[in-house]
C-alpha positions in Angstrom: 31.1 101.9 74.8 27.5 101.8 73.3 28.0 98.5 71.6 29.5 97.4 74.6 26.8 98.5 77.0 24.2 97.5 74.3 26.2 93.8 74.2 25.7 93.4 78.0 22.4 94.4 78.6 21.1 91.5 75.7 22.8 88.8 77.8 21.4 86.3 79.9 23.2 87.1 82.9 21.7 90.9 82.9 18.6 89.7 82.5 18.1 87.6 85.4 20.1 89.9 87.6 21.8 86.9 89.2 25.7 87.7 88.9 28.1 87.2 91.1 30.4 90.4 92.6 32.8 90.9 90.0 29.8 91.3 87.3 28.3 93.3 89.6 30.9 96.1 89.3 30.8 95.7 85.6 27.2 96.3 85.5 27.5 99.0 87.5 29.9 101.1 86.1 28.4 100.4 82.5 25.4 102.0 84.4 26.9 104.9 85.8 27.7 105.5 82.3 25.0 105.0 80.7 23.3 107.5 83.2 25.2 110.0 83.9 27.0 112.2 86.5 25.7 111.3 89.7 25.3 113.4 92.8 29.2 113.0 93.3 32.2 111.8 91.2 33.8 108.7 93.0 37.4 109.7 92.6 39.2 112.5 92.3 40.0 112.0 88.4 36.2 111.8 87.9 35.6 115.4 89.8 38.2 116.7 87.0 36.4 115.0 84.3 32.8 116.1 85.3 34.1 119.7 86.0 35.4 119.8 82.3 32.1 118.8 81.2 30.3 121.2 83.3 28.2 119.0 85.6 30.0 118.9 88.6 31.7 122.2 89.9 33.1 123.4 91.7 32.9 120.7 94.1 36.2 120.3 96.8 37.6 116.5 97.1 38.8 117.3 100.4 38.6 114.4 101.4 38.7 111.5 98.7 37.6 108.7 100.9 34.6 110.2 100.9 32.3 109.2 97.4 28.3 107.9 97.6 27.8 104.2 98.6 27.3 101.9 95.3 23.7 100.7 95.2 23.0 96.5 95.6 21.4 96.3 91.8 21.0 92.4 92.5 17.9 90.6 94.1 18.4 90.6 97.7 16.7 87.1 99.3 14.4 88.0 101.9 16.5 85.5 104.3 19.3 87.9 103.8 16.9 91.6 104.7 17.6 91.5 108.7 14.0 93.2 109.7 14.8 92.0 112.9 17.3 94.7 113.2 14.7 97.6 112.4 13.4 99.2 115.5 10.1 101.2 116.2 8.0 102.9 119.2 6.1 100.3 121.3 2.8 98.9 119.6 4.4 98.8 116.3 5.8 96.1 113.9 7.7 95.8 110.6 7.5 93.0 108.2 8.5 92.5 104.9 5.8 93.9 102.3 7.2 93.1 99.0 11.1 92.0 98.0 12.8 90.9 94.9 12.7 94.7 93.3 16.8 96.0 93.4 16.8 99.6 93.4 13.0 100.2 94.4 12.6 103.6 94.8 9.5 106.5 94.9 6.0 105.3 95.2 2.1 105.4 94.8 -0.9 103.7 94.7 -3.7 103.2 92.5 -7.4 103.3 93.3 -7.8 99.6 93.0 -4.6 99.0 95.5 -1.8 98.4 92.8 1.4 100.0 93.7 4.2 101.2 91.4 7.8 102.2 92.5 10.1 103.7 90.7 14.6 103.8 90.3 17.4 105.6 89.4 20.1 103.3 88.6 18.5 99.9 87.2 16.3 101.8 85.2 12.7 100.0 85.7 9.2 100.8 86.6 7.7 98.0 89.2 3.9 97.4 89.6 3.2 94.9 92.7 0.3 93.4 93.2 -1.7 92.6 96.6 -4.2 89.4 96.5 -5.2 87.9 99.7 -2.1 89.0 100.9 0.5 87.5 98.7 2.3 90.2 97.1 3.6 89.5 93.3 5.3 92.0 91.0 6.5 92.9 87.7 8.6 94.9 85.0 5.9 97.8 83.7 8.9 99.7 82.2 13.1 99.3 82.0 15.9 100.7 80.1 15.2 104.2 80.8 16.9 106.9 82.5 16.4 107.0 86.1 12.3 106.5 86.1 12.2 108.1 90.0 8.6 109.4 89.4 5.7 107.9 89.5 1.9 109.0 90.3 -1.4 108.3 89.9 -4.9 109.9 89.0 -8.2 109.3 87.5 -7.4 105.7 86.4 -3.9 107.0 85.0 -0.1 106.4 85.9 2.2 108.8 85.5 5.7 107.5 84.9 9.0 110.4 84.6 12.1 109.5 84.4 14.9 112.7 83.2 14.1 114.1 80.3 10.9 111.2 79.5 7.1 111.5 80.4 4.8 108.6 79.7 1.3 108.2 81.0 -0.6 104.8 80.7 -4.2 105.2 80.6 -6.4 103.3 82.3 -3.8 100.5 83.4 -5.2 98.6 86.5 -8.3 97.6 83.9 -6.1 97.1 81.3 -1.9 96.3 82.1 -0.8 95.7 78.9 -2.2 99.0 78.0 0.7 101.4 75.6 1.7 103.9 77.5 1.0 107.7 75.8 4.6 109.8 75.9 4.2 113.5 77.3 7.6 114.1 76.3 7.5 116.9 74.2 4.1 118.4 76.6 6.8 118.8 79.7 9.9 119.9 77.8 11.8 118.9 80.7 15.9 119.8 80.5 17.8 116.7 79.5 20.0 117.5 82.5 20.9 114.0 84.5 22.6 115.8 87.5 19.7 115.9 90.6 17.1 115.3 87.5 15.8 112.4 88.7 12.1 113.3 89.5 9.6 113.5 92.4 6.2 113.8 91.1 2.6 114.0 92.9 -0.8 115.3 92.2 -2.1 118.2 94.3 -5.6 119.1 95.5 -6.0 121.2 92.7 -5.2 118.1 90.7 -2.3 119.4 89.1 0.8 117.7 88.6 4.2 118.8 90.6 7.2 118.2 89.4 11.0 118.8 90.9 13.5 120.0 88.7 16.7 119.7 91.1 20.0 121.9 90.4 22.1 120.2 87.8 25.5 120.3 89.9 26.7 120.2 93.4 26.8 123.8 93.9 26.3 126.1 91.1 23.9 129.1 89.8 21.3 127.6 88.1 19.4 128.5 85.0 15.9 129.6 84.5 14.7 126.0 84.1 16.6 124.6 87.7 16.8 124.7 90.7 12.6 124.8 91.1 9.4 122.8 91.6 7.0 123.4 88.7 3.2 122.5 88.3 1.1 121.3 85.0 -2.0 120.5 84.0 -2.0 116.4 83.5 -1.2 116.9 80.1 2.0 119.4 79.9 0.3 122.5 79.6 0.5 125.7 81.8 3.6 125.2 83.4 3.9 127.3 86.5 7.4 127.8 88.8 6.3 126.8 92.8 9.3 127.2 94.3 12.5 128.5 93.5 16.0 128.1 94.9 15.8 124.4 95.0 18.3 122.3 95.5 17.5 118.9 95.2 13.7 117.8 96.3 12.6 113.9 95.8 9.9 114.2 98.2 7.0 116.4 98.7 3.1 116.4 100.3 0.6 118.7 100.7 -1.0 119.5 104.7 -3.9 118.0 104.9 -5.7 121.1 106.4 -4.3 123.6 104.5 -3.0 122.2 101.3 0.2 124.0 101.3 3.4 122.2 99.6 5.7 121.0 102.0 9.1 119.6 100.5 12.3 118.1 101.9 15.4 119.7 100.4 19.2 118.3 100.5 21.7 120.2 101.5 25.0 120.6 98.9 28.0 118.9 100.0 31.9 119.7 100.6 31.1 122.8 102.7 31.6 120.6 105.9 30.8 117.4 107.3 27.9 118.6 109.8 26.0 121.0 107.0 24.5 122.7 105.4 21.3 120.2 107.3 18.7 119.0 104.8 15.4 120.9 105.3 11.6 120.4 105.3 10.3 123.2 103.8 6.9 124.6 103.2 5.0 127.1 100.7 3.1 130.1 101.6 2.8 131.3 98.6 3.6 131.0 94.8 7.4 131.3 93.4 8.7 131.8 96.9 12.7 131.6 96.9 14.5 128.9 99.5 17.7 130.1 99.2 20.1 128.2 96.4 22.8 128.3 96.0 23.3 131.4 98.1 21.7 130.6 101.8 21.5 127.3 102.9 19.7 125.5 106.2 18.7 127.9 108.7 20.8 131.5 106.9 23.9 129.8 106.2 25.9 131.8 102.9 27.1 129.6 100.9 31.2 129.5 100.7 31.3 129.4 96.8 28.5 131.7 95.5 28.8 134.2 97.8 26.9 137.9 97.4 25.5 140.6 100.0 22.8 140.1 102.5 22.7 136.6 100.9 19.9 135.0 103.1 17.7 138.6 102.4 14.5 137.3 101.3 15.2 133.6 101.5 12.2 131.3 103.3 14.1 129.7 106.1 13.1 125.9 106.3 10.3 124.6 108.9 12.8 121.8 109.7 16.3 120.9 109.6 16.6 117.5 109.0 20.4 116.6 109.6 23.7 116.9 107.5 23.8 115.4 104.8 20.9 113.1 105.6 19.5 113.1 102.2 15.7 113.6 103.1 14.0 112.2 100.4 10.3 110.7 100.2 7.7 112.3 102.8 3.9 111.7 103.9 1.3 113.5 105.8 0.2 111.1 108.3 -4.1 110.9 107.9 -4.8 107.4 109.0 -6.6 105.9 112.0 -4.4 103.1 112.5 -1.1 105.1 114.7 -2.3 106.7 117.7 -4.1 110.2 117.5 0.0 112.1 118.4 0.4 110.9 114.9 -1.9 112.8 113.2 -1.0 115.3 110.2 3.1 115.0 111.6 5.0 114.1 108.6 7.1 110.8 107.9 10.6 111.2 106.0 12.5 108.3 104.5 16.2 109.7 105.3 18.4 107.3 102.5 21.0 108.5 104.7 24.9 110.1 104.3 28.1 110.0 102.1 29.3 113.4 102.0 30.2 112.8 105.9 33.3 110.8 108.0 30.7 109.6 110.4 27.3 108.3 108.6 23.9 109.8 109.5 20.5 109.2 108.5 19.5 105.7 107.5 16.0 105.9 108.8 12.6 107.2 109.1 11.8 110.2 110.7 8.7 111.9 112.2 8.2 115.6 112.1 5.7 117.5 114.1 5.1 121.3 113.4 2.1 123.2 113.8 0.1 124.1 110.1 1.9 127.5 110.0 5.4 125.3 110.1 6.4 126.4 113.2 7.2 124.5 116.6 8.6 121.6 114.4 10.0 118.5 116.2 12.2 115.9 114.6 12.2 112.3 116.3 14.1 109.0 114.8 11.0 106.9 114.3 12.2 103.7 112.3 15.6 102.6 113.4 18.3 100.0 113.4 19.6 100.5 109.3 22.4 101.2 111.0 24.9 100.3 113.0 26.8 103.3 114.8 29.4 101.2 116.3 30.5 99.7 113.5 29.7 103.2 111.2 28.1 100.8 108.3 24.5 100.3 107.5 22.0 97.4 105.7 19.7 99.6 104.2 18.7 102.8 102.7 14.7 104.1 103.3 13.8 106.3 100.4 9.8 106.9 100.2 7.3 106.2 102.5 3.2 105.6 101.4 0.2 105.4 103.4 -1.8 102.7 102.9 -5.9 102.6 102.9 -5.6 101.0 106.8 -3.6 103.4 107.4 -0.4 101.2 108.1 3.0 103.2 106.4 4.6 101.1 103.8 8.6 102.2 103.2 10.8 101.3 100.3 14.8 100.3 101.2 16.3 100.9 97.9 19.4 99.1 99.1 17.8 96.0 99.7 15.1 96.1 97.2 12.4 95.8 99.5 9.4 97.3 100.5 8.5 97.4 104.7 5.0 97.8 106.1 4.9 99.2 109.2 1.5 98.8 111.8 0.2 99.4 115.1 -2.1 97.8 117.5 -3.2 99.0 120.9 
């Protein structure tokens, strides 16, 4: 299988990612392969296998129609991205930011306005460029295993994928700068399962990392299951959070600089839960309840033990089953009106684990700085069509922008939107 994979990834027809369907497939099995269990086996037979190998258990196919959408890994045309379709409060518009990047993922900005998004399944690093407002883009980095994390400080980019750090020093002055690998600083687990990473600075300019659960639903080890900080270079690690599912999207309030963190909820308890939540920390090495208490004190029907939500920090939000609640901002521009300042914006990639799909969207929380009095409202719409129970895209991350427009990558589509207002 190696020298197969190794085979198709030197050929032409990889390297352009122009293939029809029936290559498609290929490509992206050989890639499910080459990366791992996912966050669910697609057929029964796979369950079985991943069970045997100890990364997915001891999940229920109840219902074996049910298995996570495959991912578009080609270029999508911007002719064929239907923005016309996406729908937003009065005084705002979408356009197309930036397109041509399949699997575009996580996001951040450098101080000299680059941007660099990160994947799972593909495997690459993008940087895009803005000049005069034609947006271009390249490869920084591919063939690595799910590269989800990206952030930046002091001149620097920070680039995670599972079990890989690199840092590249100084790269909007110089982009063909080497990058430095922080591998062995990190010692990350070389889990793939809910490894892929979410990683942003704090204001006491230490790096956060997620380090989801490796399984569905399972008791996790000392090094799962949490959110960790470092110092830039590896050193001083320090647990955050514990009892962590699966975070790719945190922020700190702007007033108080508390973590706040969206959470997914585990799948094949039932179609309408355990919700996703939005979660914040009061304090260091607080639990959030996995695998034992779930959404707002629900015991888990697997791992089950007394008084099992005793102690747990309930979530400030629930953000809908099986929504997968992903990338999330603190809103601090002066561009939306003055409602929208310091509510957060959630990229919901939206459901598998459910008959009836939900999510596909952005939504905007409001909750006081104490997390309480929290409001969920749909606030970018139209990825999907309820009739029909099929979507067009998937939002994953969304990034503020200097002008304080909202810029929101649709991993399905390879595109990135920007969303502004005007009076």
């Amino acid at each position: 299988m190696r020298a197969l994979l190794s085979r198709f990834l030197r050929t032409p027809v990889v390297k352009t990612m122009a293939f029809g369907a029936s290559a498609l497939m290929v490509g992206y099995a050989l890639a499910q392969q080459m990366v791992g269990p996912q966050t669910a086996p697609h057929t029964a037979a796979q369950a079985e296998g991943q069970k045997k190998a100890g990364g997915y258990q001891p999940d229920r196919m109840k219902n074996p129609n049910l298995f996570p959408h495959a991912g578009r890994m080609t270029v999508t045309p911007p002719s064929d991205i239907p923005v016309n379709k996406i729908k937003v409060p009065p005084g705002f518009q979408v356009e197309v930011w930036a397109h041509g990047m399949p699997g575009v993922r996580m996001m951040t900005r450098g101080s000299k306005g680059t941007i660099w998004a990160g994947t799972r399944i593909i495997g690459r690093v993008y940087e895009i460029k803005d000049k005069d407002g034609v947006r271009t883009h390249r490869i920084l980095a591919e063939k690595l295993v799910q590269p989800n994390g990206v952030a930046f400080q002091g001149g620097n980019l920070y680039v995670m994928a599972i079990n890989r750090v690199f840092r590249y020093d100084g790269i909007e002055d110089n982009p063909n700068v080497k990058p430095v690998e922080l591998t062995e600083a990190f010692k990350l687990p070389p889990q793939v399962h809910h490894n892929w990473k979410f990683i942003a600075f704090g204001p006491d300019s230490k790096l956060y990392v997620q380090v989801g659960s490796p399984c569905n639903i399972c008791e996790p080890d000392s090094e799962h299951g949490q959110i960790r900080r470092y110092v830039a270079d590896g050193s001083n690690m320090e647990v955050v959070a514990r009892g962590v599912r699966n975070s790719v999207g945190f922020d700190f309030h702007p007033q108080t600089g508390e973590l706040w963190f969206t959470d997914n909820g585990r799948d094949w308890q039932a179609e309408d839960g355990p919700q996703d939540e939005l979660n914040r920390v009061s304090k260091i090495g607080q639990f959030f309840g996995f695998p034992y208490c779930h959404a707002q004190g629900i015991p888990d029907m697997d791992f089950k033990k007394q008084d099992p939500c005793k102690g747990v920090t309930l979530p400030v939000a629930l953000m809908g089953p099986h929504a997968a609640a992903l990338g999330m901002r603190f809103y601090t521009g002066s561009m939306f009106p003055k409602e929208y300042v310091d509510s957060i914006f959630v990229a919901r990639r939206g459901s598998w684990n459910r008959s009836v799909q939900f999510g596909y969207d952005v939504a905007n929380v409001r909750a006081t700085a104490d997390g309480k009095n929290a409001k969920v409202t749909p606030f970018m719409t139209g990825f999907l069509d309820p009739k029909e129970n099929k979507f067009w895209g998937r939002p994953v991350d969304v990034l503020q922008m200097p002008d304080g427009s909202l810029l929101v990558s649709d991993e399905q589509n390879g595109a990135i939107y920007r969303v502004s207002y005007k009076k």
